[in-house]
VOMAR-944449 format. One record per residue (C-alpha): residue number from 1; x, y, z; chain. Coordinates in pm, 1 decimal. Example, Ala and Ser with C-alpha at 12.3 -4.5 7.8 and 13.67 -1.06 7.14 Angstrom:
% VOMAR-944449
{1,{1230.0,-450.0,780.0},'A'}
{2,{1367.0,-106.0,714.0},'A'}
This chain:
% VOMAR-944449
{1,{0.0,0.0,0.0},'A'}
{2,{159.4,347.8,-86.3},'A'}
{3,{47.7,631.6,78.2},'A'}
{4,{-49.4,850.2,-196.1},'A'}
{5,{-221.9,552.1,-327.7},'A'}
{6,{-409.5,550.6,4.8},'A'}
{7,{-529.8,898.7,28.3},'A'}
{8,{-644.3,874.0,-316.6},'A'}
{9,{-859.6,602.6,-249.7},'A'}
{10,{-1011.3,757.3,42.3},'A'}
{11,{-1057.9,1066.3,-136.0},'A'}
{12,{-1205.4,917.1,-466.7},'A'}
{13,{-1446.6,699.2,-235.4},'A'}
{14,{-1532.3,1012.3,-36.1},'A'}
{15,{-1639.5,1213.0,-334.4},'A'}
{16,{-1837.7,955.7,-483.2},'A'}
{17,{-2066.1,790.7,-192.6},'A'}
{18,{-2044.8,1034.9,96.0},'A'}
{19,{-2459.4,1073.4,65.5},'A'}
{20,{-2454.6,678.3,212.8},'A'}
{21,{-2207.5,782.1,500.4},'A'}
{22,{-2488.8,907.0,706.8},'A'}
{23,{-2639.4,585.6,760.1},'A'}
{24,{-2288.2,474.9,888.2},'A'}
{25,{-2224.5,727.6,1085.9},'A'}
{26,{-2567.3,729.1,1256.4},'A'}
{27,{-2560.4,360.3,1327.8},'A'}
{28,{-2202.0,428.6,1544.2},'A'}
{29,{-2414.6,716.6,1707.5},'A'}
{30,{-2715.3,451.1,1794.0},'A'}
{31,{-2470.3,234.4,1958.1},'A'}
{32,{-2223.8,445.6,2148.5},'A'}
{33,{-2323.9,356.8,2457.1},'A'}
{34,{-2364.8,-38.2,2391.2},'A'}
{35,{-2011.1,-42.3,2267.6},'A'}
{36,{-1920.9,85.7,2641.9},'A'}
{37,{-2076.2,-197.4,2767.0},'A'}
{38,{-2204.1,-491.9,2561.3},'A'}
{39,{-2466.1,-615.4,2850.2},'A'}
{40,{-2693.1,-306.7,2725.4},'A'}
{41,{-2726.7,-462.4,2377.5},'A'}
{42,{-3112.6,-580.1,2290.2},'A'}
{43,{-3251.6,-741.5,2013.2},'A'}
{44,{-3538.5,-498.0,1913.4},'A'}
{45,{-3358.0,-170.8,2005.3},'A'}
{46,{-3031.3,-245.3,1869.9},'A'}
{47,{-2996.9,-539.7,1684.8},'A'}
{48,{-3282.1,-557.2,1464.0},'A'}
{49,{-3362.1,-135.1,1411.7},'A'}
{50,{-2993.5,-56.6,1401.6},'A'}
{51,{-2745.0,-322.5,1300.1},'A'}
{52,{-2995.1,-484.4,1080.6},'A'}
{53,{-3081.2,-216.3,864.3},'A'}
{54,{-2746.7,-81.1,875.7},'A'}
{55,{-2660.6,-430.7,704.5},'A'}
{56,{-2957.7,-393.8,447.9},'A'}
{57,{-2952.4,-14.8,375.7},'A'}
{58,{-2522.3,93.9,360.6},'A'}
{59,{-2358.6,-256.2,325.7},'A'}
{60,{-2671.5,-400.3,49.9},'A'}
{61,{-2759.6,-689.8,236.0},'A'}
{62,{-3105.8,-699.6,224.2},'A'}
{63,{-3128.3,-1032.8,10.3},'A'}
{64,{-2867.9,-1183.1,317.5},'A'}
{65,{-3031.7,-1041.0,635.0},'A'}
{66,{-3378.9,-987.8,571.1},'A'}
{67,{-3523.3,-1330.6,590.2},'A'}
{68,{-3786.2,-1386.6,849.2},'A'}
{69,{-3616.9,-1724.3,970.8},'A'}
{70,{-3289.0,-1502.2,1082.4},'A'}
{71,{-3237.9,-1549.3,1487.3},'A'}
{72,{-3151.6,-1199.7,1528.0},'A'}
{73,{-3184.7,-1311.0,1947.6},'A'}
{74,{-2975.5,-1559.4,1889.4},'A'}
{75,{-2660.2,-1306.1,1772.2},'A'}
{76,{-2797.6,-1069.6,2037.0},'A'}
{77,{-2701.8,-1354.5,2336.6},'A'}
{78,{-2397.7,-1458.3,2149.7},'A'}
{79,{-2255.3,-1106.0,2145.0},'A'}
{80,{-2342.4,-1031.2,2520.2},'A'}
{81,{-2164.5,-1312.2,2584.6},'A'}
{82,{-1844.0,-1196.8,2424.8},'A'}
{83,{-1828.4,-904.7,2640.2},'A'}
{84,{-1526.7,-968.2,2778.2},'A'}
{85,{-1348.1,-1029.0,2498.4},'A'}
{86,{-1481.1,-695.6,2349.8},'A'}
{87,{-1366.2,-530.5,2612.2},'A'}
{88,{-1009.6,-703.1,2589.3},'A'}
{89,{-981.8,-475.0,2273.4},'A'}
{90,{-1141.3,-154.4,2369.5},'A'}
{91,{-905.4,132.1,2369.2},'A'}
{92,{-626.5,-2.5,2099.5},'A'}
{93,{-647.6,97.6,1752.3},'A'}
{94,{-562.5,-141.4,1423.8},'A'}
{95,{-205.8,36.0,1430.1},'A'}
{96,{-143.4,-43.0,1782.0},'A'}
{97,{-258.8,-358.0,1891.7},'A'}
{98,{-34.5,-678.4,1874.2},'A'}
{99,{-210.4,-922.9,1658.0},'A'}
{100,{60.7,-1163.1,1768.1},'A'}
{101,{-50.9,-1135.8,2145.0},'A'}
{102,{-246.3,-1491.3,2215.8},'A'}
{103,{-472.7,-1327.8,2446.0},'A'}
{104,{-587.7,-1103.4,2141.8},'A'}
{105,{-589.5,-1328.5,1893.8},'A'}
{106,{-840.7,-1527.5,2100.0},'A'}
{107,{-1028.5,-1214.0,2151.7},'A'}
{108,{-1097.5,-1134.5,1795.3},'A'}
{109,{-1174.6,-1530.1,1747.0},'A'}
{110,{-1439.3,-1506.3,2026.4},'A'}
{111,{-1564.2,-1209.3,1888.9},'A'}
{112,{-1574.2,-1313.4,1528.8},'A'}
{113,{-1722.1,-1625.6,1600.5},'A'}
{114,{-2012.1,-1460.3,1829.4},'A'}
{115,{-2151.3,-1243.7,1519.2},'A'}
{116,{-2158.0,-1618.8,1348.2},'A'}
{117,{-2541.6,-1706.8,1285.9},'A'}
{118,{-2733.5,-1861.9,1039.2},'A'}
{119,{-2736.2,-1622.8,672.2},'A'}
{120,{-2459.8,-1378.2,888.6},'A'}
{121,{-2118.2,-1461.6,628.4},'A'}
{122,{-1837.9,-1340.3,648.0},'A'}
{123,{-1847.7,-1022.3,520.9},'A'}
{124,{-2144.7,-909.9,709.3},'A'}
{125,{-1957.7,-1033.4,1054.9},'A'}
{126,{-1713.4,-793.6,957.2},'A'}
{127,{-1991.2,-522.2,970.0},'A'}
{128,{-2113.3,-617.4,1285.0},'A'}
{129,{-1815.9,-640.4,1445.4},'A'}
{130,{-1717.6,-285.8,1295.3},'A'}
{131,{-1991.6,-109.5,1472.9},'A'}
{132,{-1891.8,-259.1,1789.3},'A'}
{133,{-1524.4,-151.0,1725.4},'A'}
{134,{-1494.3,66.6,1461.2},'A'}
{135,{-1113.1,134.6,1576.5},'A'}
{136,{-975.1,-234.9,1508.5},'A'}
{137,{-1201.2,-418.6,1304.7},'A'}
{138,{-1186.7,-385.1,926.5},'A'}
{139,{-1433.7,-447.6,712.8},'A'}
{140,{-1439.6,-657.2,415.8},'A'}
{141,{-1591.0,-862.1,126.2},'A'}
{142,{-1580.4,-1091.9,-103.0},'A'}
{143,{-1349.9,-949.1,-369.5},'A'}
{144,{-1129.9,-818.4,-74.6},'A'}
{145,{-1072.1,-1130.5,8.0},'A'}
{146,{-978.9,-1259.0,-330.0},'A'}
{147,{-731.2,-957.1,-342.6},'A'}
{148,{-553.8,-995.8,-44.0},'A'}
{149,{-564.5,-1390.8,-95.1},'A'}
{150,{-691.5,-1448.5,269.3},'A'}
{151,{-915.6,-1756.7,341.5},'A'}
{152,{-1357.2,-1639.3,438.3},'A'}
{153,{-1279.5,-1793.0,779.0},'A'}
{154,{-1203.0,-1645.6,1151.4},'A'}
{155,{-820.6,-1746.6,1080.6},'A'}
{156,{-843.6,-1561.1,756.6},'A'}
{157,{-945.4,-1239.2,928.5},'A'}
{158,{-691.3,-1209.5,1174.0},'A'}
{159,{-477.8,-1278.4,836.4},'A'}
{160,{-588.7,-966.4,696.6},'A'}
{161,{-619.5,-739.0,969.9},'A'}
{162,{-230.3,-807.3,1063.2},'A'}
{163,{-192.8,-762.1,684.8},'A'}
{164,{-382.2,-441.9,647.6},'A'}
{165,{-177.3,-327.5,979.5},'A'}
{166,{139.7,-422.4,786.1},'A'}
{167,{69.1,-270.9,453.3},'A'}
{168,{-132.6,102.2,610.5},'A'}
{169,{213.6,157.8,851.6},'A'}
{170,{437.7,118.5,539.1},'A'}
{171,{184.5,349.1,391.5},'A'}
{172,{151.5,599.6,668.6},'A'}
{173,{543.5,541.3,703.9},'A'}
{174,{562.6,722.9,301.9},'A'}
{175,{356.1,1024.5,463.6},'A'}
{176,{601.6,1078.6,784.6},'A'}
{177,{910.4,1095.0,540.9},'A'}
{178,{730.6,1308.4,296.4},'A'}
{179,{535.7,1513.2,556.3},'A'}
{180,{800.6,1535.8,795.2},'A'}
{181,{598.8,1465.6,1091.2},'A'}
{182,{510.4,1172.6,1313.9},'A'}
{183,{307.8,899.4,1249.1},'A'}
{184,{4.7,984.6,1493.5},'A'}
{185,{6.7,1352.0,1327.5},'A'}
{186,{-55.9,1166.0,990.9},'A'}
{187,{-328.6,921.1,1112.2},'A'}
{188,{-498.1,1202.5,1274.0},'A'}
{189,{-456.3,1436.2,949.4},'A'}
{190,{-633.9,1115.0,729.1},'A'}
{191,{-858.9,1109.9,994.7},'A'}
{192,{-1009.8,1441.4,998.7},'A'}
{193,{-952.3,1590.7,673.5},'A'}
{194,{-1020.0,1346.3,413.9},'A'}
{195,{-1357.6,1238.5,506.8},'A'}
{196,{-1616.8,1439.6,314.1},'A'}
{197,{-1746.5,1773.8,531.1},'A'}
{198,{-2014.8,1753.3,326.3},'A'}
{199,{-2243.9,1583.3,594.7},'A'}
{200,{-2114.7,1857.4,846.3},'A'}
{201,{-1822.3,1859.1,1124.7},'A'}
{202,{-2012.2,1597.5,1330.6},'A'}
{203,{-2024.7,1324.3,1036.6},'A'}
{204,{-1636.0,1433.2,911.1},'A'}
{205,{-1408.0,1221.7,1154.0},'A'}
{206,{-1392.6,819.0,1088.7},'A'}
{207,{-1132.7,536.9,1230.9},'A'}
{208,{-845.0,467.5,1069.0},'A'}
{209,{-994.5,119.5,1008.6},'A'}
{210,{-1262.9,246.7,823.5},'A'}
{211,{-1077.1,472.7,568.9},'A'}
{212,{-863.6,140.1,528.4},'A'}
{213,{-1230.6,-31.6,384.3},'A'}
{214,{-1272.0,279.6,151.8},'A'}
{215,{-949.9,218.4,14.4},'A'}
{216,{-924.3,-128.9,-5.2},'A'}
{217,{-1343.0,-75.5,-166.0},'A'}
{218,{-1179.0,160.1,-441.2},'A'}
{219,{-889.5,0.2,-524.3},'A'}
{220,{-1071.9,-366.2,-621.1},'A'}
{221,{-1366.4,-202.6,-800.2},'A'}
{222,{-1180.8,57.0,-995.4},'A'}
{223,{-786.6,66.6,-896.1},'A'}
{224,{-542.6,324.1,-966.2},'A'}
């Protein structure tokens, strides 16, 4: 990943689909307080009215999601139950946390394997667990998958993320040489400036991890 390469990406993304953003960045709103503390999550108020539709109406899931035989309780208990593991991860970002760590590792397993259901694949775990942790979790697909060459399993995952961790600080690592400042000043510029303003200063900031799905989005549907 090169860094110009990366703010391109983000930018091009931006331009073209901020109008969708909204729905993403009202669904983190609508959940602030259960990603404090994962006991507070219900199936009616949050599951189904927030996390499913987010699924349906930004990530195009409807055909996946929206089946009347889906035990949305069912992922409900299974992610209360993963609190602690959640909570092993709150506070790190994708750039800092040691995917190496065993303890972690079996965090993000637990985790991953708690959004698991019936109809809920692989790429729409990823979106679950991204509104839960939007600082670690990356989100991906199908033909993200098939360009990074990582396996649609919970082993796979943990592939990426430690690859996307690998290949964004060799990126961000272009932008302290170029930039001459440090690497926190240049995650925090991406941060903040590249989103779109065009939803307003409240809907402008986004996690690192997410600008890494708007890249990786732009570069297998249209490339450089």
């Amino acid at each position: 990943m090169r860094y110009a390469e990366l703010v391109k990406g983000i930018i091009n993304f931006e331009s073209s689909f901020w109008f969708g953003e909204y729905v993403y960045f009202k669904a983190l709103e609508n959940l602030e307080n259960v990603r404090a503390d994962l006991s507070k999550l219900e199936t009616k108020e949050h599951v189904e009215r927030i996390i499913k539709m987010f699924l349906i109406q930004w990530g195009r899931m409807g055909r996946t999601v929206d089946r009347r035989d889906l035990n949305w309780e069912q992922l409900t208990k299974q992610l209360r139950s993963s609190k602690e593991a959640f909570q092993k991860l709150q506070g790190k970002s994708i750039l800092d946390i040691n995917l190496d760590d065993e303890e972690v590792r079996d965090a993000i397993k637990r985790t991953y394997e708690a959004a698991s259901i019936k109809y809920i694949g692989a790429t729409a775990i990823s979106k679950i667990l991204h509104l839960l942790n939007p600082e670690i979790y990356v989100m991906w697909d199908e033909d993200i998958r098939m360009k990074y060459k990582v396996a649609k399993s919970v082993k796979g995952y943990l592939d990426f993320l430690k690859q996307m961790k690998v290949e964004v600080k060799e990126a961000l690592g272009e932008g302290v040489k170029e930039k001459g400042c440090s690497e926190k000043e240049i995650v925090e510029e991406i941060c903040r400036e590249l989103p779109s303003k065009k939803l307003g200063q409240e809907y402008s900031r986004k996690t690192l991890a997410k600008l890494i799905d708007e890249y990786n989005w732009w570069l297998v549907h249209y490339g450089f």
